[in-house]
C-alpha positions as CSV (number, residue, x, y, z in Angstrom):
1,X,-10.2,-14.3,-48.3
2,X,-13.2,-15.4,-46.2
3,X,-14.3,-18.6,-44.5
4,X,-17.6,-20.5,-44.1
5,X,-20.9,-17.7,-43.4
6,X,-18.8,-14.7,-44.8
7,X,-19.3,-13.1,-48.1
8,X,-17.0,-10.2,-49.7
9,X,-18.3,-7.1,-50.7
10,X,-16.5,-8.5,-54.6
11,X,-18.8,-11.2,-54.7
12,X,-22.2,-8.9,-54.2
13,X,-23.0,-8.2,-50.3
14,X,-26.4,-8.8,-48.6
15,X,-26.6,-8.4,-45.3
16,X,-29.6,-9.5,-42.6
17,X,-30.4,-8.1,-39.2
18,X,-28.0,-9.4,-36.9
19,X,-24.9,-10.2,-39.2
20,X,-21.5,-8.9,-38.3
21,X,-20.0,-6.5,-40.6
22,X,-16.5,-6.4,-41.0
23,X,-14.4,-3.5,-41.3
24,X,-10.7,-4.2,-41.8
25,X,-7.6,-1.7,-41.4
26,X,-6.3,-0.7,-44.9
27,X,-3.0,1.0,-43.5
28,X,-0.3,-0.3,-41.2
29,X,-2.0,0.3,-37.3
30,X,-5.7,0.5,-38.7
31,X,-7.7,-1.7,-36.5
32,X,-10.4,-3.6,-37.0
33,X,-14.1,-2.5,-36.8
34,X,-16.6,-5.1,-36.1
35,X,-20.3,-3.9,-35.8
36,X,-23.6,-5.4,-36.2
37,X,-26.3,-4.4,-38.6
38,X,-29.3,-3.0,-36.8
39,X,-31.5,-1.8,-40.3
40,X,-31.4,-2.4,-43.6
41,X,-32.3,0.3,-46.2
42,X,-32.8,-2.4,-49.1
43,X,-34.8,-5.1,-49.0
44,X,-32.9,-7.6,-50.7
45,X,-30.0,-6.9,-48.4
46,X,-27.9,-4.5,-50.4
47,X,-25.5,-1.6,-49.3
48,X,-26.3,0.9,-47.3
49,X,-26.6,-0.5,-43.7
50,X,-27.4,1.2,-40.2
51,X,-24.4,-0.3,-38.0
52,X,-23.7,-0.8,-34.0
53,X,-20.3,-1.0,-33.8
54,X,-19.0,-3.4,-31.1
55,X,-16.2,-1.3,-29.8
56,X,-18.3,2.0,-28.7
57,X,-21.9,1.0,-29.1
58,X,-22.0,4.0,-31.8
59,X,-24.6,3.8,-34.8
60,X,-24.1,4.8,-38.1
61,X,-24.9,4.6,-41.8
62,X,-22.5,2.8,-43.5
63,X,-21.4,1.8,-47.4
64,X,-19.3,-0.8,-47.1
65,X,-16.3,-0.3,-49.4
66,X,-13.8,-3.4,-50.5
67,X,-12.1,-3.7,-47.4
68,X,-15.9,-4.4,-45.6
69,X,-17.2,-8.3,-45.1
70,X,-20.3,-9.7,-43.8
71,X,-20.1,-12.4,-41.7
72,X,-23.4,-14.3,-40.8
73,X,-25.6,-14.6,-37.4
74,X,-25.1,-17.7,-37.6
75,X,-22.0,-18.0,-38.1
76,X,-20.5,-15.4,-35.7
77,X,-20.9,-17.1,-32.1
């Protein structure tokens, strides 16, 4: 389920520089991944994305799959 500034890969994600993407756990002890898009490869916002996740400063190309959310600049303060 999402809130307010968050859309679900299901309902067609789009990203922008500086939204949060969401990664959640899909087994029992997964944690969380929470990194911030740093480049899009498609203009109008479409999978894939060049993340910096939050937890180790890593980058890296990611495809979202259904577990993945983007949560807004805006939004995520």
């Amino acid at each position: 389920m999402t809130g307010p500034g968050q859309r679900s890969y299901r309902e067609g994600m789009n990203a922008k520089l500086g939204d949060r993407l969401i990664l959640e756990g899909t087994h029992v002890g997964d944690r969380r991944r929470v990194g911030i898009v740093i480049e899009l490869r498609h203009q109008d916002g479409t999978p894939p994305y060049v993340v910096r996740w939050l937890d180790d400063g890593h980058e890296a190309l990611v495809f979202p799959g259904s577990d993945a959310r983007i949560e807004t600049a805006h939004s995520a303060v």
